[in-house]
N, C-alpha and C positions, 0 to 999 in steps of 0.2 A: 806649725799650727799652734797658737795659743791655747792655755789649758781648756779653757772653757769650749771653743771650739770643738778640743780633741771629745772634753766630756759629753757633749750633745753627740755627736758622729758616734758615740759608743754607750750614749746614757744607759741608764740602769744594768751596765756587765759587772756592777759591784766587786771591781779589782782596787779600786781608787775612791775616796770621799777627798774632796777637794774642800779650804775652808780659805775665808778674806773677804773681801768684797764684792761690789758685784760688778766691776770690770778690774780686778786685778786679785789672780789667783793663784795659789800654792797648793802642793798637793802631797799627801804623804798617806803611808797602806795602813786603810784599817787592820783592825786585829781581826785572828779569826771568828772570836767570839762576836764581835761588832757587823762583821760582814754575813755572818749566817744570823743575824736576828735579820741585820734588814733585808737578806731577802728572805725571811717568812714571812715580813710584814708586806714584803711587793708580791710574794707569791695569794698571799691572801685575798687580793684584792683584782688578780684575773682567773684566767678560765680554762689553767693547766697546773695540772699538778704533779710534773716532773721534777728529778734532781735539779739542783746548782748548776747553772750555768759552768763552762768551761770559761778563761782567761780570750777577752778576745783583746787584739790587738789595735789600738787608735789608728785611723786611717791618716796614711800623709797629706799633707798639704799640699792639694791642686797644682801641679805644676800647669803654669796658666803661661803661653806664649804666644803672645797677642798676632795674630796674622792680620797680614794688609786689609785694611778695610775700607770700604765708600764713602766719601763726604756724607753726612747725616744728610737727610731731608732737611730737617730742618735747622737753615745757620744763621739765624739770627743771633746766636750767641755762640760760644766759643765752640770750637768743633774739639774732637777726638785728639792726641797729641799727633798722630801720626793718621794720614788717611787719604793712602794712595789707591790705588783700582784695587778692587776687592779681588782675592783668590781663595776662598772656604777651600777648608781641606773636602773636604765630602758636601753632598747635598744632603740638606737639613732633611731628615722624615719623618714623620708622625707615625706611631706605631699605632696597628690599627685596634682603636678601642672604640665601647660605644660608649658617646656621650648622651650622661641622663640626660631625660627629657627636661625641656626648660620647665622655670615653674612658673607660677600666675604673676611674678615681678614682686613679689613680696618678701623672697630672698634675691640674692645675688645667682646668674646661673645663663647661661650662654649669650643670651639676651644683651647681658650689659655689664661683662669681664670680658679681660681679652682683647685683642684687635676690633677695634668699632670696625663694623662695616664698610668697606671702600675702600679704604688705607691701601696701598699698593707697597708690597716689600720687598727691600732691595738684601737679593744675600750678603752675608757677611762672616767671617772667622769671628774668633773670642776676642774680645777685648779686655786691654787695660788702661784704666781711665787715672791719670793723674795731672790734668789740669782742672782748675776750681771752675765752677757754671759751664761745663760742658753738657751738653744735651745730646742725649741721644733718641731719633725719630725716627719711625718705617723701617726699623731693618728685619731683617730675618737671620738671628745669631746663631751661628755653630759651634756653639762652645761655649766655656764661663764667661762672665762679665766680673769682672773686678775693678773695685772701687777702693780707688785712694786719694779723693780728694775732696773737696766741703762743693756742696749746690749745684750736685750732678743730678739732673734728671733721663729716665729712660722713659720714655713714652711710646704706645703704639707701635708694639714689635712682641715678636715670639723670641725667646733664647730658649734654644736645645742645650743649656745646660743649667750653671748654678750663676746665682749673684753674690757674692759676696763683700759685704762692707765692711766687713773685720769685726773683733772682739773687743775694741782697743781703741775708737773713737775717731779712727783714720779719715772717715767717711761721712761727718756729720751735713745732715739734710739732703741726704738722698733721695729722690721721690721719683717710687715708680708708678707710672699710671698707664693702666689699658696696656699690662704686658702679659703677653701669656707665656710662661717657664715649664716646659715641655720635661720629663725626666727620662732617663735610658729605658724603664718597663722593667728592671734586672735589678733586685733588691738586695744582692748580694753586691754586684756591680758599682752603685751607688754608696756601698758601706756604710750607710744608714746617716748619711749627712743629710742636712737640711737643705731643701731648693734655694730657698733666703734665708740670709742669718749675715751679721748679729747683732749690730749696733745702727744707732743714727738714722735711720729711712724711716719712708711713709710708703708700706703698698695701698694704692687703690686702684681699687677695679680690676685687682689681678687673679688669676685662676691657674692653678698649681694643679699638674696630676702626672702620676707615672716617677712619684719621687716617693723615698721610702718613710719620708717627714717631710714636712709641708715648708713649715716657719721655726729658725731655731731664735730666741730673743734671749738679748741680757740688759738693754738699755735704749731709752730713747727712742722705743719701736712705735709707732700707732699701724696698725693693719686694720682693712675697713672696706666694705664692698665688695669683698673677693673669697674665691670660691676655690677650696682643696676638695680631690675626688680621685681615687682611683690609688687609694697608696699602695704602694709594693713590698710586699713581704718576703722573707723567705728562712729556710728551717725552722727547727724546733726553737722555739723563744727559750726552752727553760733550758737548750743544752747550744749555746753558742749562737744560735738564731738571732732574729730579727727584733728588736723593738718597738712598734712606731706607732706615733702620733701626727694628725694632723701638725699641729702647734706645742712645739716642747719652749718651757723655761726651765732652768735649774736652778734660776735667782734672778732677779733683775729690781728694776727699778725705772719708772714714767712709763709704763709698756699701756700699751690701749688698743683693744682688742671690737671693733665694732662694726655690727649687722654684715657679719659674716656667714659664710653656708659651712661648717665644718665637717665632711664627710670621711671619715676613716675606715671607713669598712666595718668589718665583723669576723675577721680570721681572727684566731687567736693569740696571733704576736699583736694586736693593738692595743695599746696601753686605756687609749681616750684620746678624744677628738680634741681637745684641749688639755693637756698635762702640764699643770704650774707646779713643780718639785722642788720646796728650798732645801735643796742638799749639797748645793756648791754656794749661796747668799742667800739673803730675805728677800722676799717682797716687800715694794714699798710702792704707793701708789701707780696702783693697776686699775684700769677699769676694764673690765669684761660686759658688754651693753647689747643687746636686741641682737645677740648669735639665733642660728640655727646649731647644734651639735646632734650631731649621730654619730653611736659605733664607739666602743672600748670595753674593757671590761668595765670602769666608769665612762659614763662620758667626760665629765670634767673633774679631775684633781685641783681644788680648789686654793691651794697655796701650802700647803704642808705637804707630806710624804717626804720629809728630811728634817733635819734637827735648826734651820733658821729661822722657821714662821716667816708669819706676813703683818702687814699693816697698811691701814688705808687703800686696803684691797676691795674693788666693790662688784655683786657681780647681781646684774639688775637688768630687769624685763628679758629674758633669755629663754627660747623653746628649747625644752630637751625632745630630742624627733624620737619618731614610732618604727623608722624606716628597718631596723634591725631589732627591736623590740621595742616592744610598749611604754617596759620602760627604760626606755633611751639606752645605756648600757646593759649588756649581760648580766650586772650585778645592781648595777640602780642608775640612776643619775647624774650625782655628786657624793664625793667622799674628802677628807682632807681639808678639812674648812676649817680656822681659829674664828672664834667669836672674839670678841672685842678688839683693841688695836686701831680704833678708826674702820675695823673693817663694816661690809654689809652684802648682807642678801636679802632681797625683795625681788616681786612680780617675774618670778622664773616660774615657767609651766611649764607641764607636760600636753605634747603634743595630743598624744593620743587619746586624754580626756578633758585638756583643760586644766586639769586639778595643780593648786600651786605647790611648787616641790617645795619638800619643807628644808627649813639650814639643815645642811649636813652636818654631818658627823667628823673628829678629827679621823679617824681610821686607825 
């Protein structure tokens, strides 16, 4: 697993600040002194006041071994490299949760994420995608999807597991639409990696739940139409535990974030429904436009809480929801904003009066 990778799957255990770019990164230990400020500065800003985190360990890299799978639905374009009768190790299950009720179609929410209506799905093992304009239609996947090739599309299918496009550019123009990425339920289990991540795709219309973070980005991401819900946690955040965000960055650059439902809950290992952190690169044109956010101790970390900042970050017409308080996070809002740089904030409101949030503060 590439550094950045490993740092999302382990963000905020403050063992490691990572520094370069924002798709090529180097890493070396902070000092002690460096490491206990910043986490007073991360403790400050949720909603536990335990010791230091213990040392945890980066999760290894997905060993991913594609089982036989079914000609795609759809072959108009080039199929799968391999794709003889399917044999899934196990039958794919849905763990049983309740999903919220839909809403009036004003956000994203069962209605119009996910498998459209009707679509018939053919099982499937995990796959790995390395020819260019492969399409993937109607399956029902057991397992990761991995991507290593330019103008693969996944459409209209469930994966019971992760997608992953790399760190590294492996994967440019990925586009997933009307998939739904199902997680184990087991937040220890999942090691706090992202369902999708990290580079090069487009999700739309997709709905993430039962993963411990939603979306992890470092480049060339637009996510849009699509609905996180149900993230999984587990132990104490402040003593080895859990992290999580709907949608984590730790740097990136062209990410676009728009008229999404970001629901993260309201345990207290959620960071925010949105967490932009430049502690491994800067931000550089980001757009954040017409979210729903719920659930964090902020809802949104607005491009700071690390030493790169941002620019040409904009984050505009955005409702902070009521659903776990009034207002929107535990502690407010938004926190971690740079003013100037090209950035902006405008017509972000709070749900549960109307009233417009005013520009944060840097934190």
């Amino acid at each position: 697993m590439t550094a950045i990778a490993s740092a999302i799957a382990v963000a905020l255990t403050l063992t490691t600040v990572s520094v370069a770019s924002a798709h090529s990164f180097s890493q070396h230990r902070t000092t002690a002194s460096a490491a206990s400020k910043q986490w007073n500065d991360w403790k400050k800003h949720h909603r536990y006041t335990a010791g230091k985190p213990g040392t945890a360990t980066p999760a290894p890299t997905p060993t991913v071994t594609p089982t036989p799978t079914p000609t795609p639905t759809k072959t108009s374009t080039p199929a799968p490299t391999k794709s003889p009768t399917p044999t899934p190790s196990s039958t794919p299950t849905t763990p049983p949760t309740t999903v919220p009720n839909a809403g009036s179609g004003a956000w994203p929410d069962a209605s119009n994420t996910g498998v459209p209506a009707g679509v018939t799905l053919t099982p499937s093992g995990g796959l790995t995608i390395t020819k260019a304009g492969t399409v993937i239609s109607g399956l029902d996947i057991n397992g990761d999807v991995v991507v290593r090739a330019a103008n693969v599309t996944i459409e209209n299918s469930k994966v019971h597991g992760r997608i992953d496009t790399s760190d590294s550019g492996a994967a440019p123009n990925t586009m997933i639409k009307r998939v739904e990425i199902i997680g184990p339920y087991n937040g220890a289990k999942d090691s706090g990696s992202p369902a999708v991540g990290y580079t090069g795709f487009t999700c739309d219309g997709c709905v993430v739940h039962g993963w411990g973070k939603g979306f992890g980005l470092v480049k060339d991401v637009t996510i849009k139409n699509s609905w996180v819900y149900d993230i999984v946690v587990y132990g104490d955040p402040a003593n080895g535990g859990s992290h999580n965000e709907a949608i984590l960055s730790l740097g990136g650059t062209n990410l676009t974030v728009t008229n999404n439902r970001l629901d993260a809950g309201d345990a207290p290992n959620v960071s925010a429904s949105l967490a932009l952190y430049s502690q491994m690169a800067a931000f550089n044109n980001v757009l954040v436009q017409g979210n729903l956010f719920d659930g964090g101790g902020y809802c949104v970390y607005a491009g700071l809480g690390g030493s790169y900042g941002a620019s040409n970050t904009r984050f505009v017409d955005n409702t902070f929801g009521d659903k776990y308080d009034k207002k929107c996070g535990g502690y407010g809002p938004a926190i971690a904003y740079s003013t100037g740089n090209g950035n902006q904030w405008t017509g972000n409101v709070l749900e549960s009066s109307g009233a417009t949030v005013a520009t944060p503060g840097r934190g």
